[in-house]
N, C-alpha and C positions, 0 to 999 in steps of 0.2 A: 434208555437206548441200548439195544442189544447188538451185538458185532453182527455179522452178516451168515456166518457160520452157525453162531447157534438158534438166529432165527428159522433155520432153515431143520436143523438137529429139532425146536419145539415143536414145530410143524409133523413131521416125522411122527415124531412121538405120540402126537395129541392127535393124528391121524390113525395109528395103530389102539391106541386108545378106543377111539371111536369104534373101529373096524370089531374089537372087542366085544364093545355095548349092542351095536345090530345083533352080533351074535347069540347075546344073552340077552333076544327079544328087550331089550331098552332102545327102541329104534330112534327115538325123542330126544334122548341122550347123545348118541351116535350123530347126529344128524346136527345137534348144535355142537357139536368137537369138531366135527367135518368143516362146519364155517368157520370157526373160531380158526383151526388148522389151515383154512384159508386167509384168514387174514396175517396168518407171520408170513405167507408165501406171496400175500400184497406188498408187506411191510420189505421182503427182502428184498423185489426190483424197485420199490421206490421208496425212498426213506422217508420218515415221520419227522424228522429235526428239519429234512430239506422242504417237505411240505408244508411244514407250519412258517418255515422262512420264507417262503414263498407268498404267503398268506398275508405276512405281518408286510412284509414289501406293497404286495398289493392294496395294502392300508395307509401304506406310507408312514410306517413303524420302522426306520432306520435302527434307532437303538436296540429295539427287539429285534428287528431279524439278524442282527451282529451276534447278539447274545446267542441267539439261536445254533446258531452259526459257530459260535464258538464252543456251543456245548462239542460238536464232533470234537474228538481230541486225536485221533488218528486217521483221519480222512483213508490214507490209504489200506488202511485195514479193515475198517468199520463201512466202507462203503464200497459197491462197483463202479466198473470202469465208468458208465454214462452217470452216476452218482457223483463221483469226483468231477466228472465234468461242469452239471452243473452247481457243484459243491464251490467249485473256481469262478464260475459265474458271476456266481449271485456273493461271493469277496471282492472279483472285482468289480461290480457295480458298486458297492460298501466304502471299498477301499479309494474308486476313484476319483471323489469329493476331497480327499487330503494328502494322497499318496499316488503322482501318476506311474511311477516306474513299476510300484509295487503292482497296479491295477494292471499296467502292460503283462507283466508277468503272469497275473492271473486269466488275465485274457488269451494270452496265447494259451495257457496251459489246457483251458476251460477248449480251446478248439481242435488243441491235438490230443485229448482225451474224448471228444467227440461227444455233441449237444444233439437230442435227437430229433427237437424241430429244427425245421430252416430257419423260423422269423427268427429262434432263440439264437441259431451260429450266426444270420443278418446281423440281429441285434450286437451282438460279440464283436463282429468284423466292424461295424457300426463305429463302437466304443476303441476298439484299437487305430480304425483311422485317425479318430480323431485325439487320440495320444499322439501317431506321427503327425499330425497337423500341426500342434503343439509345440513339437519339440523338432520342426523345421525339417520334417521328412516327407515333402509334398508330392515324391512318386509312388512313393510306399504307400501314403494315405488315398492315394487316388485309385490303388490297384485294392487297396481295401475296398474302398468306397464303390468300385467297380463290381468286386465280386458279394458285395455286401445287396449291391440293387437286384444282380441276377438271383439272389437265395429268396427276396422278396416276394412272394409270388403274388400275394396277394396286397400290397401295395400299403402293409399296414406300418411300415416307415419313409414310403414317400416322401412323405412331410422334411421328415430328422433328414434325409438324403439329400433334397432340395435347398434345404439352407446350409447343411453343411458345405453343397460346393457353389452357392453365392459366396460366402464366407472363405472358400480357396480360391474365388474369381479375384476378390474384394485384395486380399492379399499379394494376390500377382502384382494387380497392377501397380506403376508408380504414385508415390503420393504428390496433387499436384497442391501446388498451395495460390488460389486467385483472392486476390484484390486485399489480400490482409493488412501486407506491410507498404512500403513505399509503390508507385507507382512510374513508369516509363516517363521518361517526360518531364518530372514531376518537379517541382520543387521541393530539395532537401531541407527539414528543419534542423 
């Protein structure tokens, strides 16, 4: 993995290169530098460590996409702004199986560094509601939950939204306890 700068500096370079080879009639030459020089200017908006974490996720490779994950070593160097976004993302999804403070953290950070689908910042607002659900912050999580539905457009968390506020209905209410223990009336044993 190359920092963000000098993939952009290879590019450059293996671009003039090319620019070169046309010249001295190698146009064959020239033409695969060109691609090739295209692909570090792939690699610089969107990173190889964040795409292959992505991958292993969508395989349901936890431990891989952590590893992945952890190869970055200075996020804020090595990646751009929408980079670290969802560089934060996809930790706290990682993180929010054992560690919720830690995942809140990443979540909020992952939304003010700015995710460039909607379902992805849904998703995100998604996961922080239901941190404040958790940790007894039911207006918070409903103003989540609120702007988590609006991001939705295409209804592909419905489902997660749906139960998440059966589940703040379920909670509100009091808990009633019928017919368990003693009865009205009844004869005490």
């Amino acid at each position: 993995m190359f920092n963000k700068n000098i993939k952009l500096v290879l590019a450059v370079a293996i671009l003039a290169y090319a620019i070169y080879q046309i010249t001295e009639t190698y146009v064959g030459n020239g033409i695969m530098l060109i691609l090739l020089a295209l692909i570090f200017v792939f690699l610089y908006f969107k990173n190889e460590m964040i795409l292959l974490a992505f991958l292993k996720l969508r395989k349901q490779d936890f431990p891989g996409t952590n590893r992945l994950l952890n190869k970055i070593k200075k996020p804020k160097s090595a990646l751009t702004r929408k980079q670290q976004g969802y560089y934060n993302f996809l930790k706290g999804i990682m993180v929010s199986q054992t560690n919720m403070n830690a995942a809140e953290k990443f979540f909020k950070d992952a939304i003010t560094l700015g995710l460039s689908m909607n379902h992805d910042l849904a998703m995100a607002k998604l996961n922080l509601a239901g941190i404040a659900f958790t940790k007894r912050r039911k207006q918070e999580a409903q103003k989540l939950l609120q702007e988590a539905q609006k991001l939705d457009k295409r209804d592909m968390l419905s489902e997660q939204i749906k139960i998440m506020k059966q589940q703040m209905k379920k909670a509100s209410m009091p808990n009633q306890h019928f017919g368990g223990g003693q009865q009205r009336g009844g004869k005490r044993r």
